[in-house]
TORPA-219680 format. One line per field, with one value per residue (C-alpha): x, y, z. Coordinates in Angstrom, 2 decimals, decimal comma, padded with zeros to 5 digits. Layout:
px <- X | ...;
py <- Y | ...;
pz <- Z | ...;
//
This chain:
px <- 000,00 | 000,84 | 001,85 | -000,54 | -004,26 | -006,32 | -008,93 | -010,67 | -013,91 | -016,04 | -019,40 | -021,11 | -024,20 | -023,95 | -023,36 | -026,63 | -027,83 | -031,16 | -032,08 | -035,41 | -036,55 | -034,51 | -034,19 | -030,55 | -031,12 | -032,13 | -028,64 | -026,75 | -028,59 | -027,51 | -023,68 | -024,01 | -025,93 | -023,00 | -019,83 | -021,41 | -022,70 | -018,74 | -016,42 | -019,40 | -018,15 | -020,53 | -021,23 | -019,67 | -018,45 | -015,21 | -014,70 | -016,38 | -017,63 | -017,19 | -016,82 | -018,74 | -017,41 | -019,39 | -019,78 | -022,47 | -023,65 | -026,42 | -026,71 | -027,30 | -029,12 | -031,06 | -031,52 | -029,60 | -027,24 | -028,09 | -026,19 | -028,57 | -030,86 | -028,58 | -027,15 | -029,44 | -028,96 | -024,98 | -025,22 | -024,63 | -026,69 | -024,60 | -021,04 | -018,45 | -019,89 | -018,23 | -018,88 | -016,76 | -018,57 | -015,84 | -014,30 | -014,66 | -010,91 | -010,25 | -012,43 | -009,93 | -007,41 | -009,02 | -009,47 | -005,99 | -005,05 | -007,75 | -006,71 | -002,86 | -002,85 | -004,22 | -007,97 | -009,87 | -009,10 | -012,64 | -014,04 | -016,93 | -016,77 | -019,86 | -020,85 | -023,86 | -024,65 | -028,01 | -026,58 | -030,05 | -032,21 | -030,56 | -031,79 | -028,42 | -025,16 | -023,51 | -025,96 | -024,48 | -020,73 | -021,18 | -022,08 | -018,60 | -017,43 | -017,38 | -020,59 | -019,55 | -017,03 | -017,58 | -021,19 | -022,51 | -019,92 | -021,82 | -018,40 | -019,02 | -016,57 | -017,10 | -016,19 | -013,74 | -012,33 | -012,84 | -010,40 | -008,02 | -008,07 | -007,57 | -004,32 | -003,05 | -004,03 | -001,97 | 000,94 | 001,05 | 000,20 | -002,85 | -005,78 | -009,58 | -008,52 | -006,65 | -009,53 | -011,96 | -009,67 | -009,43 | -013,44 | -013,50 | -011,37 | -012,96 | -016,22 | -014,80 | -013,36 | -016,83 | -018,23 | -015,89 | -016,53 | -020,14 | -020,17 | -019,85 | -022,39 | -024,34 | -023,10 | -023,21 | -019,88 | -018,88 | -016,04 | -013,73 | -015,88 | -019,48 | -017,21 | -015,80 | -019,31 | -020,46 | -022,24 | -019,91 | -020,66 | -018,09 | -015,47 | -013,58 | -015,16 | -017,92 | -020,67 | -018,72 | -015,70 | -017,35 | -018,53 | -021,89 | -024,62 | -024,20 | -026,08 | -024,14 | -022,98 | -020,66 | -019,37 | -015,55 | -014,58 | -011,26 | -009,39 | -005,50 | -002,96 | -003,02 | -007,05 | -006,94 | -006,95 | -009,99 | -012,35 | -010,37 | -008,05 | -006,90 | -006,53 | -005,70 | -003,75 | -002,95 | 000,27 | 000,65 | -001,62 | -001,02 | -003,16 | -003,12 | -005,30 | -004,09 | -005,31 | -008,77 | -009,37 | -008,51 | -006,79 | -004,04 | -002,69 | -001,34 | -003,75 | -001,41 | 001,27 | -000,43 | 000,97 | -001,56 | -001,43 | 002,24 | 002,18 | -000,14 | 001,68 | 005,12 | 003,39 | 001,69 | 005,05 | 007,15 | 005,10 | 004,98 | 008,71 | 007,93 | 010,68 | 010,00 | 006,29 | 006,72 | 008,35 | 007,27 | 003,20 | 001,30 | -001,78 | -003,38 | -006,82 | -007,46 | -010,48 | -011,07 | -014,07 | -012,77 | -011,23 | -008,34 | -007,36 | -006,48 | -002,54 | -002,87 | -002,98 | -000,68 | 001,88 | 000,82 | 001,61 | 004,79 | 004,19 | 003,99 | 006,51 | 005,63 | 004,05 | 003,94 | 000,60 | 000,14 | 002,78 | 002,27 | -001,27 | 000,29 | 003,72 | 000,74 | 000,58 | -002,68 | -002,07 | 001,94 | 000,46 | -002,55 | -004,50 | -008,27 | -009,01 | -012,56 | -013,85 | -012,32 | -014,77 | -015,33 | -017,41 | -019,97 | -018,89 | -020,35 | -018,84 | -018,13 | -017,40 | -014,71 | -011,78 | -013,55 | -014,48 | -010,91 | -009,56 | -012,46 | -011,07 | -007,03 | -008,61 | -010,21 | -007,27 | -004,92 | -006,87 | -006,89 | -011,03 | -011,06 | -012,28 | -011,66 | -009,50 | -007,36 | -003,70 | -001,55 | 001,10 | -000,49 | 001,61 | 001,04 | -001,41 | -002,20 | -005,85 | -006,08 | -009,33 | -009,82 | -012,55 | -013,23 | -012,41 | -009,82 | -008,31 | -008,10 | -007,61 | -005,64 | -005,33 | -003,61 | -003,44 | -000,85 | -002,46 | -000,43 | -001,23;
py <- 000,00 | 003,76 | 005,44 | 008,63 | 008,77 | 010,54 | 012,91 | 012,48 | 014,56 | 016,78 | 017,87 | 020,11 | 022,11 | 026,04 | 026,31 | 027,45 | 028,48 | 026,35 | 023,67 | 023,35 | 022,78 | 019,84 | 015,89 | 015,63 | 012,47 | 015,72 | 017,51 | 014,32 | 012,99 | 016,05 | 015,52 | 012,00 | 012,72 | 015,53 | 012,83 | 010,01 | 012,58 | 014,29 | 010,80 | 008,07 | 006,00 | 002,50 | 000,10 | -002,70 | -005,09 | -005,43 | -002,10 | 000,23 | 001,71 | -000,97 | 000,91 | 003,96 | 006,39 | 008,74 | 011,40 | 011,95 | 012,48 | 010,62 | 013,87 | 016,38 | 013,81 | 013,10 | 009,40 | 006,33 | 004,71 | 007,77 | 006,71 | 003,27 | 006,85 | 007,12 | 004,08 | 004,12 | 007,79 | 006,60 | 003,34 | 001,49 | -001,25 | -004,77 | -002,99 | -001,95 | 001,04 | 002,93 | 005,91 | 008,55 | 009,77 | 012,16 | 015,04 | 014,38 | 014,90 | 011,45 | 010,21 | 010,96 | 009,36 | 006,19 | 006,37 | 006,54 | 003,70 | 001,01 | 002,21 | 002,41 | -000,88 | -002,67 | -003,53 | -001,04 | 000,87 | 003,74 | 004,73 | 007,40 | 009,56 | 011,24 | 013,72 | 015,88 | 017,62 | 019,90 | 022,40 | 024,09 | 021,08 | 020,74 | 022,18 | 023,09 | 022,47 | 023,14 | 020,72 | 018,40 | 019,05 | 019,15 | 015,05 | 014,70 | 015,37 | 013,38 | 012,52 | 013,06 | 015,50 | 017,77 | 017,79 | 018,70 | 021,99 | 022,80 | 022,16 | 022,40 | 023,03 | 026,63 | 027,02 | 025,42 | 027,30 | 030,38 | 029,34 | 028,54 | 031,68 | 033,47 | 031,30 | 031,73 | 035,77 | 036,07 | 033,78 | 035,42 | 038,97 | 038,23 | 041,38 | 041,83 | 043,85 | 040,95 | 038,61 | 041,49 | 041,58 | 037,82 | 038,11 | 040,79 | 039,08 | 035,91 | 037,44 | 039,10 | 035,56 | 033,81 | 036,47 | 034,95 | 031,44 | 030,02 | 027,63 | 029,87 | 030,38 | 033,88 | 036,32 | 039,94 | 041,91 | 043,62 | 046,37 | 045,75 | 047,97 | 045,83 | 042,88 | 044,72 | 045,65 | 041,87 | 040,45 | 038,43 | 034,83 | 033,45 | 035,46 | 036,57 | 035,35 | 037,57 | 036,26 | 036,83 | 035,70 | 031,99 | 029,75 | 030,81 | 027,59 | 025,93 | 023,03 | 021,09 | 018,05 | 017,06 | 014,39 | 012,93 | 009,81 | 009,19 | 006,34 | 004,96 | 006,29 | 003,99 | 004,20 | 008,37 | 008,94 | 007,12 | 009,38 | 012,63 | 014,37 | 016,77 | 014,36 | 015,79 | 013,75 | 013,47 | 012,57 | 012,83 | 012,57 | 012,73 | 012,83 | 013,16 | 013,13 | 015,22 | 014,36 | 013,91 | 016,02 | 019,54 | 019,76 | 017,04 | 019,49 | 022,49 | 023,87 | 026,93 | 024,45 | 022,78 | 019,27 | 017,36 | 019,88 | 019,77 | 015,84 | 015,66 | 018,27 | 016,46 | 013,26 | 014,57 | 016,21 | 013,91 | 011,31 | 013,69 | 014,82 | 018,23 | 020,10 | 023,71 | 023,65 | 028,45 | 027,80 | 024,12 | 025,09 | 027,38 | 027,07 | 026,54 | 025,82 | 026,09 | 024,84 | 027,60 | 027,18 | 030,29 | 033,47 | 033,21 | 029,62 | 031,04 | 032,06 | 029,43 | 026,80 | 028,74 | 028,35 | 024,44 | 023,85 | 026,07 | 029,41 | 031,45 | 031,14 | 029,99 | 032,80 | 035,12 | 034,87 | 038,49 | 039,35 | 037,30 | 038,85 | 042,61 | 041,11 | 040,06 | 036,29 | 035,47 | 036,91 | 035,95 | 032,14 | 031,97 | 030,87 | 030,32 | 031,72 | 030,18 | 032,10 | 029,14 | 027,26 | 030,81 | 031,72 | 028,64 | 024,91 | 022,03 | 021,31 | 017,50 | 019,04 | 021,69 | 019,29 | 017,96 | 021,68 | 022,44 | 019,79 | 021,10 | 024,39 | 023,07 | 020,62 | 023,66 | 025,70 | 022,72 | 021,49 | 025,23 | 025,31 | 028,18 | 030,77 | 034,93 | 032,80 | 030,96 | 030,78 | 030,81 | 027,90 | 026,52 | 022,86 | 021,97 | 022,59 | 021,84 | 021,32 | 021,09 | 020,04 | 020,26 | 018,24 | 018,60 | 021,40 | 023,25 | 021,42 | 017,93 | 015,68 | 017,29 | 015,97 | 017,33 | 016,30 | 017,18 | 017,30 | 017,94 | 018,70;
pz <- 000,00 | -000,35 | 002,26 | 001,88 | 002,55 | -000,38 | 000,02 | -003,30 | -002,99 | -000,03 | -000,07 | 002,74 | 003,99 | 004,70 | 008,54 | 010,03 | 013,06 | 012,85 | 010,40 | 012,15 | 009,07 | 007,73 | 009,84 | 010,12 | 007,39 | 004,89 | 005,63 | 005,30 | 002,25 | 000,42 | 000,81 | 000,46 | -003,35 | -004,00 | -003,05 | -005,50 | -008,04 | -007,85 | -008,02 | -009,34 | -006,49 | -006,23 | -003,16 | -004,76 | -002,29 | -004,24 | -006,09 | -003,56 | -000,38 | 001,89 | 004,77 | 006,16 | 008,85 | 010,83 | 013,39 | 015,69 | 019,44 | 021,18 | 023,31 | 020,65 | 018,37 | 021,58 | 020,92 | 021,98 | 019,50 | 016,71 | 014,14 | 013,54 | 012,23 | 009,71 | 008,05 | 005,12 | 004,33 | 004,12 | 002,32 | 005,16 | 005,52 | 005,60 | 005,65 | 007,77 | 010,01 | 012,44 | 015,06 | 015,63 | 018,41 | 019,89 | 017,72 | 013,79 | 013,31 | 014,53 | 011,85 | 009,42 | 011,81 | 011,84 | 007,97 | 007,71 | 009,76 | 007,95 | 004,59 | 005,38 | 007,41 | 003,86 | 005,82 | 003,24 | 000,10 | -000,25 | 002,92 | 003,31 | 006,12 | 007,05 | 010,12 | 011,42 | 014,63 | 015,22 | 018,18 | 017,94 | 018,86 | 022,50 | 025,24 | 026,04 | 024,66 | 028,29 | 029,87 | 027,37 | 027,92 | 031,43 | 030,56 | 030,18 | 033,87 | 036,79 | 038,06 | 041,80 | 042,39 | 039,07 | 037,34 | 040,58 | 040,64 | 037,17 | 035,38 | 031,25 | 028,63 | 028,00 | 032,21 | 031,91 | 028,62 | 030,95 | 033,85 | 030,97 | 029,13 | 032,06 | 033,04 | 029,44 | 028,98 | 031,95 | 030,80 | 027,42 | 027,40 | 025,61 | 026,19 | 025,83 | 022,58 | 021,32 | 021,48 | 020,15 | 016,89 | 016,80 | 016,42 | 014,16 | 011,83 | 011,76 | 011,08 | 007,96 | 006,81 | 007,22 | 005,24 | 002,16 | 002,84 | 000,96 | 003,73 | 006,88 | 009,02 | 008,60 | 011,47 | 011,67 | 010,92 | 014,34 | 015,16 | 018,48 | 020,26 | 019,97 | 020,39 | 024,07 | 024,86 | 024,45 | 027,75 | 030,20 | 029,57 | 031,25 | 033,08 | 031,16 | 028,00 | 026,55 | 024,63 | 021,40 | 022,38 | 022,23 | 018,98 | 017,99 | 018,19 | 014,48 | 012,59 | 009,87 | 007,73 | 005,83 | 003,72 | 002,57 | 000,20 | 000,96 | -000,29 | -001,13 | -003,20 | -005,60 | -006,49 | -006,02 | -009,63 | -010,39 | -008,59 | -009,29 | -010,68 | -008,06 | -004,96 | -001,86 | 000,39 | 004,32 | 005,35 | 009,04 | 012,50 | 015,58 | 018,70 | 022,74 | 025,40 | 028,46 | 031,92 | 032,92 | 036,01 | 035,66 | 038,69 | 037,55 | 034,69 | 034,05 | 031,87 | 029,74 | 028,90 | 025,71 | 026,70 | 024,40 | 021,83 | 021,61 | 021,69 | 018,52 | 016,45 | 017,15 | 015,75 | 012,84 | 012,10 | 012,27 | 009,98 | 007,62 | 007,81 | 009,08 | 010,53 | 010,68 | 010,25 | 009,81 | 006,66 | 005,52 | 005,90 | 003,67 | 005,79 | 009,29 | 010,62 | 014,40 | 015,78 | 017,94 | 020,41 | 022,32 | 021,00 | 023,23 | 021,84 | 018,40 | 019,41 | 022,38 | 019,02 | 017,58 | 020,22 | 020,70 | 016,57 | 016,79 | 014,64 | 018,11 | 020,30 | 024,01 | 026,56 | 023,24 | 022,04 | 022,48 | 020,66 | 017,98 | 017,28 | 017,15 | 014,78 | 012,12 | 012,79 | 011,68 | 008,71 | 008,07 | 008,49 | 007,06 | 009,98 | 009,68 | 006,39 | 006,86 | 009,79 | 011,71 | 014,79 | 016,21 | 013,31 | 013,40 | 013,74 | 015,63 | 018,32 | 017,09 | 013,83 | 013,99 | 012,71 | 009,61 | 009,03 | 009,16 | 006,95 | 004,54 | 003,89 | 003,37 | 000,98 | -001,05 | -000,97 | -001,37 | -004,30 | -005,83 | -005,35 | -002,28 | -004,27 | -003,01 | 000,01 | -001,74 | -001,04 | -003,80 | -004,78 | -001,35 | -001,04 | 002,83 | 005,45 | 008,79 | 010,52 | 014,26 | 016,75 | 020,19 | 022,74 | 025,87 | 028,58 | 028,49 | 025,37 | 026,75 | 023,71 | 020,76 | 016,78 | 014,70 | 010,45 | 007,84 | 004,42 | 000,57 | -002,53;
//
């Protein structure tokens, strides 16, 4: 087998703030009719889809087992089918390691989450803690993003008018992307004059609640060429889960972050990722995480996140050309949003945002508080 994981076609809905109008089987069905209508790819046992990746949550689908919903929008009835049920990101990681390891050769991977059907998307994440010593405290992920970006702001000279630009700018990006969510354009001032959510995150310092889906086919190497002729391929992962409770860590010092870049690196022979990389998507949750990210995948330098927002770095490298997470992802859904936009600009289809001569580009997610698990992909033209 090759040693490179294609991406050979993607398909998505327009990030929304309420499909209440559309069963999440309607927003998958349309990227599933996009990916066979773009690459003509069959469900032949020997030639085809044998296996089908996807993302979902039980909690925001608010059934048990959701994805049995699903498996005949995806073509998955007597196949391989497998649930990614954490952050979408991974999906891609487990693509790669049944298509590099020889077990498959076309895989679709397929996600959804409805935000707006839940009751509330902290009531969910708090789901994730403890049952005895932290859901009682009311501990959710965007608390616990707060106590983090007030360690790191401190640690790295990073300001309320930092994080009001951060917003401002990825506001203007959405506004280019056809798939961003629709969000009014704000100046630093509205943005400063946001209502405290979560001290010291204001309301617009936080991802805005986002329905989506999406749809890959990704296959090997050697069959890339048969379902297109721009392929798009991955060529490193890495991932790391940090400590569990809060207390154990040291939230500011991007330990899993760190871990996953090194790995994805290093697979894909990446030595000085500010001159090797053409292009970086950060799932940022949280305005403040944008130059924490940056730090953890090594374009900042460490305790300088500040800094690196007043030298220009968002703009020197690229970073979130798409609006990034801040602008409107699911929260299972950031990291194959990510990898979405390098494939565009990788595969020269990104429109008013493309990059030019773009060779190499980097997608990051994040889950759970504070950052707690970390992946990180390399993808090339």
């Amino acid at each position: 087998m090759g040693k490179r994981l294609a991406i050979c076609a993607v398909a998505q809905i327009k990030n929304h703030p309420n499909y209440h109008y559309l069963r999440f089987q309607n927003m998958l069905l349309e990227c599933f009719e996009s990916i066979i209508k773009q690459t003509k790819v069959t469900f032949d046992m020997e030639k085809g889809i044998r296996t089908i990746i996807t993302c979902s949550d039980d909690m925001f689908d608010a059934r048990t087992i959701s994805n049995n919903g699903i498996t005949d929008v995806v073509g998955a009835h007597f196949r391989g089918e497998e649930k990614m049920a954490q952050e979408s990101i991974n999906g891609l990681g487990y693509a790669m390691a049944c298509i590099l390891s020889g077990h498959d050769d076309v895989i679709l991977f397929m996600g959804h989450c409805k935000e707006s059907q839940g009751e509330s998307r902290r009531m969910v994440s708090n789901l994730a803690y403890d049952p005895f010593y932290c859901r009682p405290l009311g501990m959710d992920y965007h608390n616990v993003d707060a106590l983090q970006a007030r360690a790191y702001m401190e640690k790295s000279k990073v300001t309320d008018e930092h994080l009001a630009k951060i917003v401002v700018r990825s506001r203007k990006n959405g506004k280019k992307n056809p798939y961003g969510r629709e969000n009014k354009i704000v100046n630093e001032k509205e943005v400063l004059n946001s209502p405290m959510y979560s001290d010291p995150l204001r309301e617009l310092y936080i991802y805005p609640v986002t329905d989506w889906a999406y749809g890959m086919l990704l296959c090997s190497e050697e069959r890339a060429q048969e379902f297109t002729k721009k392929p798009v391929y991955i060529t490193g992962y890495g991932s790391c889960m940090d400590r569990y409770f809060l207390g154990d860590k040291d939230i500011t010092s991007n330990f899993s972050l760190k871990n996953a870049a090194q790995r994805a690196y290093a697979k894909a022979g990446i030595k000085d990722p500010t001159k090797e990389i053409q292009l970086f998507e950060l799932s940022d949750h949280a305005a403040y995480q944008l130059p924490m990210w940056a730090e953890g995948v090594g374009i900042a330098d460490e305790g300088k996140g500040g800094k690196w927002i007043d030298d220009g770095g968002m703009d020197k490298f690229n970073v979130n050309l798409s609006g990034g997470q801040l602008n409107g992802n699911p929260l299972l859904l950031g990291g194959a949003a990510r990898a979405i936009e390098c494939y565009y600009h990788l595969s020269n289809q990104a429109g008013d945002r493309q990059v030019k001569g773009a060779k190499r580009a980097v997608a990051q997610a994040a889950t759970g508080g504070a950052g707690q698990h970390q992946a990180v992909i390399v993808m090339e033209a």
